[in-house]
C-alpha positions, -999 to 999 in steps of 0.1 A, spaced: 260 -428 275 246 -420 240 253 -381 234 211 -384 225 206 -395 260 183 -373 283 176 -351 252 145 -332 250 135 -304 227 124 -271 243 81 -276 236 65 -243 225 23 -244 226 10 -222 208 -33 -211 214 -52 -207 194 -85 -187 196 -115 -181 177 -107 -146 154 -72 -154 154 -51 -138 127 -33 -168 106 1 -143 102 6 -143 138 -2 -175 144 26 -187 116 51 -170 128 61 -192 162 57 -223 139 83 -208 114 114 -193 139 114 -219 163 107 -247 136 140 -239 124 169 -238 146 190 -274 149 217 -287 170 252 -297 154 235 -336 151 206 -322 132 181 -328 161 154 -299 166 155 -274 189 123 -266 194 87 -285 187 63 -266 186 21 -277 188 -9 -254 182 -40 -262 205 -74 -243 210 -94 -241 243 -113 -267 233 -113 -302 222 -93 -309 188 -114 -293 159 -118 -258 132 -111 -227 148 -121 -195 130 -98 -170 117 -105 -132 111 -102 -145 74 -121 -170 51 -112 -199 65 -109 -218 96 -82 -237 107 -81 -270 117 -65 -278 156 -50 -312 165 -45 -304 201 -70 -291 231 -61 -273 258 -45 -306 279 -18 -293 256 -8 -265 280 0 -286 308 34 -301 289 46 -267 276 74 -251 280 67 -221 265 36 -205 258 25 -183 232 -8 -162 229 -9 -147 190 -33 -119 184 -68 -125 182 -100 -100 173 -133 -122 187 -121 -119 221 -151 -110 240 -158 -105 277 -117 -98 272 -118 -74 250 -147 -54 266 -144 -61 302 -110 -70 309 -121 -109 323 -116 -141 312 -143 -163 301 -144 -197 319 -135 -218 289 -103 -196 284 -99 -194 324 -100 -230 327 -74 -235 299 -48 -209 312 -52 -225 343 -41 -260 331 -2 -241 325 22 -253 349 40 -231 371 71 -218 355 58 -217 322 74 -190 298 46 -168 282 46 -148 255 16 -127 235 19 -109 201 2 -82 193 -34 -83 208 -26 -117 223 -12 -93 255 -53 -94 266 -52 -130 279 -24 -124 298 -34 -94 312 -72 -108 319 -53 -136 333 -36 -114 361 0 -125 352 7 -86 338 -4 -67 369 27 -40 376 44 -54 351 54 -36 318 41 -52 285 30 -39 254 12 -46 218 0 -29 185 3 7 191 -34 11 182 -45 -9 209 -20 2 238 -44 29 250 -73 8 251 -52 -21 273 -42 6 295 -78 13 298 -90 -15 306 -58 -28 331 -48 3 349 -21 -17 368 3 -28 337 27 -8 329 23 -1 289 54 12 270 36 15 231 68 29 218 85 -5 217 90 -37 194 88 -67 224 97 -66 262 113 -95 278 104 -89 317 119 -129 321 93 -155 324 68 -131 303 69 -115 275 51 -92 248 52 -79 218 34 -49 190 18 -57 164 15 -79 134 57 -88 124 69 -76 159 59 -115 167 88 -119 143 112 -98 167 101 -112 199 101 -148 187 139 -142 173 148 -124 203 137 -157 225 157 -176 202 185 -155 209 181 -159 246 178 -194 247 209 -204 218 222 -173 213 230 -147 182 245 -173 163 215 -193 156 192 -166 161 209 -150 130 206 -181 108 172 -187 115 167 -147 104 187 -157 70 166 -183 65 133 -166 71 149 -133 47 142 -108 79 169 -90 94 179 -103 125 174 -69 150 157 -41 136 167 -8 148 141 7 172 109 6 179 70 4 169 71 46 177 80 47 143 54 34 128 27 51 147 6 76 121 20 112 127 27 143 102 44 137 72 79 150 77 88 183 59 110 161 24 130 192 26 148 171 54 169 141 41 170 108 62 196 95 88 206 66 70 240 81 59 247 87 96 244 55 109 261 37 82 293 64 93 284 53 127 288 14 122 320 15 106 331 37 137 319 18 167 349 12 180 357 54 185 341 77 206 316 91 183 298 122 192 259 136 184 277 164 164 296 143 140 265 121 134 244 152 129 273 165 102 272 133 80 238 146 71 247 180 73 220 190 97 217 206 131 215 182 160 186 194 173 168 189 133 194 154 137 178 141 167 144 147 158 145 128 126 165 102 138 136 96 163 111 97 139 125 72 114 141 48 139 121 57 172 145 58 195 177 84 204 206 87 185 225 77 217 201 47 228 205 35 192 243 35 192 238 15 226 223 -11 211 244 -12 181 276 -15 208 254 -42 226 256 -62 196 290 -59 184 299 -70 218 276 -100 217 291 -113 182 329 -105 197 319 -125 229 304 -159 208 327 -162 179 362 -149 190 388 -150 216 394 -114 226 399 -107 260 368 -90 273 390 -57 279 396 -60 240 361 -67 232 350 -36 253 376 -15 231 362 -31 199 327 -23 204 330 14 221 324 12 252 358 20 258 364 -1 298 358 -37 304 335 -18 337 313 0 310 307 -31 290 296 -50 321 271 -23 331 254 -19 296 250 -59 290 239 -63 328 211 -38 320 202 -53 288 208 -88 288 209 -98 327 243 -110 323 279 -98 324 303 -106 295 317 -141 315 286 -155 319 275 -147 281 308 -158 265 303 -189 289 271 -199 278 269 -190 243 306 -194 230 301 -207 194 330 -231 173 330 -230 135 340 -264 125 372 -267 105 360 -265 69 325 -274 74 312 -241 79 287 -248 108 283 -232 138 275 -246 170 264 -229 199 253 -246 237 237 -232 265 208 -215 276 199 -187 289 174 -188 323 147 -170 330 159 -136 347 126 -137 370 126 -167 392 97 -151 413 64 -159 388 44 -193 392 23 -191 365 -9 -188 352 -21 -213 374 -5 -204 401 -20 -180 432 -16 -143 429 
């Protein structure tokens, strides 16, 4: 059988409404336009469609843009994704749907993946798919969304969540984050890091949208945490204690804590979490320590305390990742190849179509 046999690129759809903003609606079109297999064959394709027949859609700047899809597009995606918008309506106002946007979401097939950025979150909250769910978007806008849909859980202090077959993001260039993040899920951090090379944006950013939200300036009597987290990345692999961090910037932990929060919104300890959770992932894909030695290498010190921490933020244990995502660099080439994908952790949602 020819190794192109059966081959089918994942298809991301991406609406389009009137009052979109063009950043957000670029930035699908340029992560997932990137990534390749090892035989050069896209990974993705990814369409733009409005809710109505192919033709200009207006932008919240000078100029419209022009769609070559309606929304019969819908029906044949695989992933959907709702960028932010700011002529929303009856949405926006009421919390409901108008029919020409109800009738589109409704052509989605069960199964779907979803995904909004930034003020995108509306639809899908209108659309019912949100309700006890958590989700967020810009931090401006979380209180009003809470407003208006008492029953989703809104966390405004984050980049994106991934609740499985939905997912959201903040504002503006956290579509960046939650559109590398998806990459990452479906090929793993292999590709998701070249496609964050490419596009000159780091590939995780530390944190979340907390701090960005508009607050007091900070007394600049107080130096940054920077120092402290550099020492703490060259030490992942020892026990490394709030103290010592505090000491690299020769503050008190309690002064410590509160500016690390403020310049990288989360804890000190939740940070070096993450930054364990990724040293583990990049051991896992690209070498062949035992998963007791990778546990040792990234700091979580038993193969049992690894498996917890990647269970609760990944859905997997350390098998199952290495399994899926194990990457090969090619003998003097210097590509990588990675297979697998990663399924949706939430089997139970049927789409916007689907009953509720």
């Amino acid at each position: 059988m020819s190794p192109t046999a059966g081959f089918r690129p994942h298809r991301v759809v991406v609406l389009a409404l009137d009052g979109l903003l063009p950043f957000e609606l670029g930035i699908p079109h340029r992560i997932f336009g990137r990534p390749k297999d090892s035989g050069g064959r896209h990974l993705y394709e990814v369409v733009t469609c409005s809710v109505r027949p192919p033709g200009p859609v207006e932008t919240d700047a000078d100029f419209a843009i022009q769609v070559a899809h309606g929304p019969e597009a819908l029906a044949t995606a695989d992933t959907v994704i709702v960028p932010a918008s700011y002529e929303l309506g009856p949405v926006f106002e009421e919390g409901v749907l108008t029919d020409e946007l109800a009738a589109a979401l409704a052509r989605i097939r069960p199964g779907t993946r979803l995904a909004s950025i930034c003020t995108g979150v509306y639809v899908l909250a209108a659309a019912g798919v949100l309700d006890g769910r958590p989700a967020t978007t810009h931090w401006a806008d979380a209180a009003r969304l809470q407003r208006l849909f008492p029953s989703v859980r809104v966390d405004p202090d984050v980049l994106f969540i991934d609740d499985g077959d939905v997912l959201t993001s903040a504002g503006v260039a956290a579509g960046i984050d939650l559109c590398l993040h998806m990459v990452r899920r479906d090929h793993g951090t292999a590709v998701a890091n070249e496609v964050a090379r490419r596009t000159v944006v780091p590939p995780h950013r530390d944190g979340g949208q907390a701090q960005y939200i508009e607050r007091p300036v900070p007394d600049p009597q107080l130096s940054g945490t920077t120092a402290a987290r550099a020492w703490a990345l060259g030490r992942l692999h020892e026990p490394i204690q709030l103290r010592d961090m505090a000491a690299q910037e020769a503050m008190s932990v309690r002064t410590f804590t509160r500016r690390f929060r403020e310049e990288v919104g989360v804890s000190p300890g939740q940070w070096l979490t993450q930054q364990r959770v990724e040293r583990a992932r990049h051991l896992l894909e690209s070498t062949d320590l035992s998963v007791d030695q990778v546990a040792g290498n990234a700091g979580f010190g038993t193969a049992q305390s690894m498996r917890q921490h990647l269970q609760t933020a990944l859905g997997v244990t350390p098998t199952a990742y290495r399994r899926t995502f194990r990457t090969r660099v090619t003998e003097g080439a210097g590509t990588t190849r990675t297979t697998g994908v990663v399924e949706s952790r939430d089997e139970s949602y049927g789409g916007v179509g689907a009953p509720r």
